[in-house]
C-alpha positions in Angstrom: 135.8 97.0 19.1 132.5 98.2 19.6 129.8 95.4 20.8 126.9 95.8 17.5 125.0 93.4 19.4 123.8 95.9 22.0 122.0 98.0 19.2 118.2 97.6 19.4 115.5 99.4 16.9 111.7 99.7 16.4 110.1 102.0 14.6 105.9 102.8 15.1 103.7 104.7 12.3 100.8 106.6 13.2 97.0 105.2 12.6 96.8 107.9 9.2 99.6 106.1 7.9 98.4 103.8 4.7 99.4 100.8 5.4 97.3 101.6 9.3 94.3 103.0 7.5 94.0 99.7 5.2 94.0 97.7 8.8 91.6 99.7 10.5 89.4 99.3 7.4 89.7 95.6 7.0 89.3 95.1 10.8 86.2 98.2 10.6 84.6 95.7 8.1 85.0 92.5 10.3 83.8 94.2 13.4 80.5 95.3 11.5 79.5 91.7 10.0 80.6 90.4 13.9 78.3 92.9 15.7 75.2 91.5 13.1 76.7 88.1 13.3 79.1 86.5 15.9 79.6 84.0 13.4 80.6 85.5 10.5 83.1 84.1 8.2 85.5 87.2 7.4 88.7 87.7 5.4 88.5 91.3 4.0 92.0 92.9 2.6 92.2 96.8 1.7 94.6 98.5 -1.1 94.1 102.2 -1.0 95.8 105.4 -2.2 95.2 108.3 -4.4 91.8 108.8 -3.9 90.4 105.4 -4.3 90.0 102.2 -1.7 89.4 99.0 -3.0 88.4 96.5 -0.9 88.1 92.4 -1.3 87.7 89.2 0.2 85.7 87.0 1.4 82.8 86.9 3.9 80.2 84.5 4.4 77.6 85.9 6.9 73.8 86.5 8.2 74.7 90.4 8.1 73.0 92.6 5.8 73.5 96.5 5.2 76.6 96.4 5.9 77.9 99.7 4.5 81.2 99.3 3.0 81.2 102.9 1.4 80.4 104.5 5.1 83.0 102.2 6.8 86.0 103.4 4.7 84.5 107.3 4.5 84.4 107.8 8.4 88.3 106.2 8.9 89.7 107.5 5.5 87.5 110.7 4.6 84.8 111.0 2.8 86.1 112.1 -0.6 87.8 108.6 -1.3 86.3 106.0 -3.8 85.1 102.9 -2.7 85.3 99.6 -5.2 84.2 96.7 -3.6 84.5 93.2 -4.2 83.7 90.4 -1.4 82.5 87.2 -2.2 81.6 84.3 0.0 84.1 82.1 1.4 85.6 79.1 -0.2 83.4 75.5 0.5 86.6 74.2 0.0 87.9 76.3 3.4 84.8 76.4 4.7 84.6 72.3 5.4 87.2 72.3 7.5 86.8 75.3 9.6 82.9 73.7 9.7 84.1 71.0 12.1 86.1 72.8 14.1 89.4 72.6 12.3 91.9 75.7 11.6 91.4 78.1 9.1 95.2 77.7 7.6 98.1 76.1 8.1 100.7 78.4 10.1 103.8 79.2 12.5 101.9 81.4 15.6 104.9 83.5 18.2 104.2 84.7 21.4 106.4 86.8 23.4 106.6 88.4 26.7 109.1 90.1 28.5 109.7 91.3 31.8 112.0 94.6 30.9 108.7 96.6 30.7 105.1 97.0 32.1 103.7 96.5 29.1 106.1 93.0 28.6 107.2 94.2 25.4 110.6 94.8 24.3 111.9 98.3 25.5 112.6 99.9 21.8 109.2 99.0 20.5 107.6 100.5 23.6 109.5 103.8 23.3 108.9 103.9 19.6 105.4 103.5 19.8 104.7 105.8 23.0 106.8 108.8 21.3 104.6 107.6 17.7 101.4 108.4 20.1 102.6 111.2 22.5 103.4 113.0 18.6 100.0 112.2 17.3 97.9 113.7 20.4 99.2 116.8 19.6 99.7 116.2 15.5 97.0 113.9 14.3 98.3 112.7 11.0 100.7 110.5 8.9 103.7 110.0 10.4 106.7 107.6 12.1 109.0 107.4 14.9 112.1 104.9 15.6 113.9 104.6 18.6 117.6 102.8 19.1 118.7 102.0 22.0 122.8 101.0 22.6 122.7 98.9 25.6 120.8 100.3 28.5 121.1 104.0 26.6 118.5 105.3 23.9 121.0 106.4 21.3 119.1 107.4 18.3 115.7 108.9 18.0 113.8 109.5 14.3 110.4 111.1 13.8 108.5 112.5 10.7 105.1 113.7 10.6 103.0 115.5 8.2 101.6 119.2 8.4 105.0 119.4 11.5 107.4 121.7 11.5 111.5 120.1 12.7 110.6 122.8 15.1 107.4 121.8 16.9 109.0 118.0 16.6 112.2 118.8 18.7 110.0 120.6 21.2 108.0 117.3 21.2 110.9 115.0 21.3 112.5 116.9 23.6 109.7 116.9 26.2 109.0 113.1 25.6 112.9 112.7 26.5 112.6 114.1 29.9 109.8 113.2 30.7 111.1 109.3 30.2 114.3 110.2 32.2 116.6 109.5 29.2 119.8 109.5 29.7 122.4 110.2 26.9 125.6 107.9 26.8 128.5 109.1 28.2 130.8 108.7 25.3 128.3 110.4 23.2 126.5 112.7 25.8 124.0 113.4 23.7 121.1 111.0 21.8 121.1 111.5 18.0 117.9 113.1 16.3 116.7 112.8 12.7 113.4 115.4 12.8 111.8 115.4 8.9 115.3 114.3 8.1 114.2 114.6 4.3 112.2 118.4 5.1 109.1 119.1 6.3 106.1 117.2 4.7 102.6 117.9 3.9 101.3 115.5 1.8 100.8 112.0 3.7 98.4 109.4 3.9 96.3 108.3 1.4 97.1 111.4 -0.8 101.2 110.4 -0.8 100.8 107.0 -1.0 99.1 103.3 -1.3 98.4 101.1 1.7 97.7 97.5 2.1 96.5 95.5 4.7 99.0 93.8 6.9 101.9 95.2 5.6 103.3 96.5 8.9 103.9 93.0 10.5 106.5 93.9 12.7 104.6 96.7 14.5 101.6 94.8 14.7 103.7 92.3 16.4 106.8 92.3 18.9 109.5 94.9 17.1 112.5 93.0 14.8 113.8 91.1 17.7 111.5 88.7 17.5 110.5 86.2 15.2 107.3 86.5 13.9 104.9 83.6 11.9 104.5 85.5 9.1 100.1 86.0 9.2 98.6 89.1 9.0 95.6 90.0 11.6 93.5 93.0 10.3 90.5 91.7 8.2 90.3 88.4 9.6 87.5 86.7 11.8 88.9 84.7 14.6 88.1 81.3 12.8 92.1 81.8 11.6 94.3 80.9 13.7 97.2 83.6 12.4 95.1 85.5 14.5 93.0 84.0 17.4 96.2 81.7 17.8 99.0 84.4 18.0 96.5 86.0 20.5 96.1 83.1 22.5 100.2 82.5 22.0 100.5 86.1 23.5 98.5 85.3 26.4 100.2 82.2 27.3 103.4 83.4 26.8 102.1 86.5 29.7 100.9 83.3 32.2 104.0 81.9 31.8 106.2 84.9 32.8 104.1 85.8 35.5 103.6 82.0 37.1 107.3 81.9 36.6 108.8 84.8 37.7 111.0 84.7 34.0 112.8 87.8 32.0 111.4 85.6 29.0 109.1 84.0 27.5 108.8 82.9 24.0 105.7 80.4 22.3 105.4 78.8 19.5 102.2 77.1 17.8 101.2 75.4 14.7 99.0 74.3 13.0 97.3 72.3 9.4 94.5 73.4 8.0 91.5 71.7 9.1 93.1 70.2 12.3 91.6 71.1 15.4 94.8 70.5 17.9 98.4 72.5 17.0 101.1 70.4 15.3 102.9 72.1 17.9 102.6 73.9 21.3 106.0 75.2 22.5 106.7 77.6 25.3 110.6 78.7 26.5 110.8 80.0 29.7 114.5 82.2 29.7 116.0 79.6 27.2 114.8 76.4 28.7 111.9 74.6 26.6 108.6 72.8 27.2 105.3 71.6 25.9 102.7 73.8 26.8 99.8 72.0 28.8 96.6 73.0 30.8 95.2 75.2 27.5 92.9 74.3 25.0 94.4 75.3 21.7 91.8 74.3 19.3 90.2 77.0 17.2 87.1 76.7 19.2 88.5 76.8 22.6 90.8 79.7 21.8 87.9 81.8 20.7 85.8 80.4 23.6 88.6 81.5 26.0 89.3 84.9 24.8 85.8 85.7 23.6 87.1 86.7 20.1 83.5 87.0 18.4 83.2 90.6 19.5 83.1 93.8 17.9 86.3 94.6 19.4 89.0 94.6 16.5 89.2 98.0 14.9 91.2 99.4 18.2 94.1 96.9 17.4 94.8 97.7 13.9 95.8 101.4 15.3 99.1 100.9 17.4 99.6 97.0 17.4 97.7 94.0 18.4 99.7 93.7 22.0 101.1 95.6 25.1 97.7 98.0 24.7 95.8 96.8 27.2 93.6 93.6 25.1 92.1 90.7 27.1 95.5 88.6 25.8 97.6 91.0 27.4 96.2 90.5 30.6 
């Protein structure tokens, strides 16, 4: 009987997909009140499609001329519609995060592995390296998914707008030897879905609506692993979904590193308003322990990592870790 429990898949979509155009917006907007105003209080969300963004949320901030209509023209062209709708934050939220507390409640994963350079799992690196090697040469709308059968990449799927099945074998092809794939030897060859539904012009914003943090699972580790459930894009460090599942990340790298481990998972929590985490979890190749010489509150996070840059909009494109951030390091 065939072992189902040595399949592995990611997928990675391209930065003109929707649902990666409404993150770069959102984290666009963030990084423009943050270079006027370190402290800046920002939550922005972004539905778009069909010629029109909207955009919403919250910001409370020293900032002024920020311009919304510019931000969304240069990332999603400049024929699009811009509605706009940000109010200031809640008092309500705002008296906690005031004195230091959390932003939220929340579940915050880290995860690092040793089974590649970038210490993310091998599918999900594949996926997304294929998704970018595709878009150098064909800038637009599109995805890739990779599935691995034990050591063996088994499957490989890849659709992208204004490309021919043609000119994507001839990519997929060259990205398979120049990774050294090897084909099972049952199968002897790896499976490809190219346009599997026909070639495809119409993408983006023109095919379809996107919506901030919608693509959790690339922004995160692939399917393998759990994930708390916050999105990142739009949000100012204050909120731990983000700052803290950076800071997870980057403890969960120290950890494999000071330990020599395959795997290392982290887990953090937090109540809104509460400076220290409910809970500060690491598991070092299946063995568990509290996590100590870190300061976990909002403020040290930020403090640590230096979150209240302009440095967000590059993390909304291909994920939020393996690509080189201060967390990853």
């Amino acid at each position: 009987m065939e072992n189902y429990s040595n399949y592995r898949t990611a997928e990675s979509v391209s930065p003109k997909h929707p649902d990666k155009l409404c993150d770069q917006i959102s984290d666009a907007v963030l990084d423009a009140y943050l270079a006027q105003d370190p402290n800046a209080r920002v939550a922005v969300e972004v539905c778009g499609g069909h010629g029109q963004v909207f955009v919403t949320g919250e910001v409370t901030s020293s900032a002024t001329n920020i311009d919304i209509k510019d931000i969304v023209h240069r990332i999603a062209g400049d024929e699009m519609k811009v509605m706009s709708n940000l109010v200031k934050q809640s008092p309500e939220i705002a008296q906690g995060v005031d004195v230091g507390g959390a932003g939220d409640q929340g579940i915050m994963i880290g995860y690092a592995t040793a089974e590649t350079p970038e210490m993310l799992p091998r599918e999900v690196v594949l996926a997304r390296r294929l998704n970018q090697f595709i878009y150098t040469k064909h800038p637009y709308d599109g995805k890739t998914q990779v599935t691995l059968h034990g050591s063996y990449v088994s499957s490989i799927v890849a659709s992208f707008q204004n490309t021919s099945q043609a000119e994507l074998e001839a990519l997929v092809r060259q990205f398979i030897t120049d990774q050294s794939f090897e084909a099972e030897p049952e199968v002897g060859k790896i499976e490809l879905h190219l346009n599997p539904a026909g070639d495809w012009h119409q993408g983006g914003f023109e095919a379809d609506t996107g919506l901030t943090g919608r693509k959790l699972i690339v922004d995160n580790y692939g399917p393998r692993i759990p994930i708390g459930g916050g999105a990142f894009s739009g949000k100012d460090p204050s909120k731990v979904d983000r700052s803290a599942a950076y800071m997870a990340r980057r403890i969960a790298v120290d950890y494999l590193r000071q330990h020599g481990a395959q795997e290392v998972f982290v887990r953090l929590a937090y109540a809104i308003g509460h400076a220290e985490p409910l809970e500060r979890t690491v598991v070092i190749d299946g063995k568990a322990e509290e996590i100590t010489g870190y300061d976990l509150t909002p403020r040290g996070i930020i403090q640590y990592l230096d979150l209240k840059r302009p440095i967000y909009e590059p993390t909304a494109r291909y994920g939020h870790f393996g690509e080189g951030f201060d967390w990853d390091k």
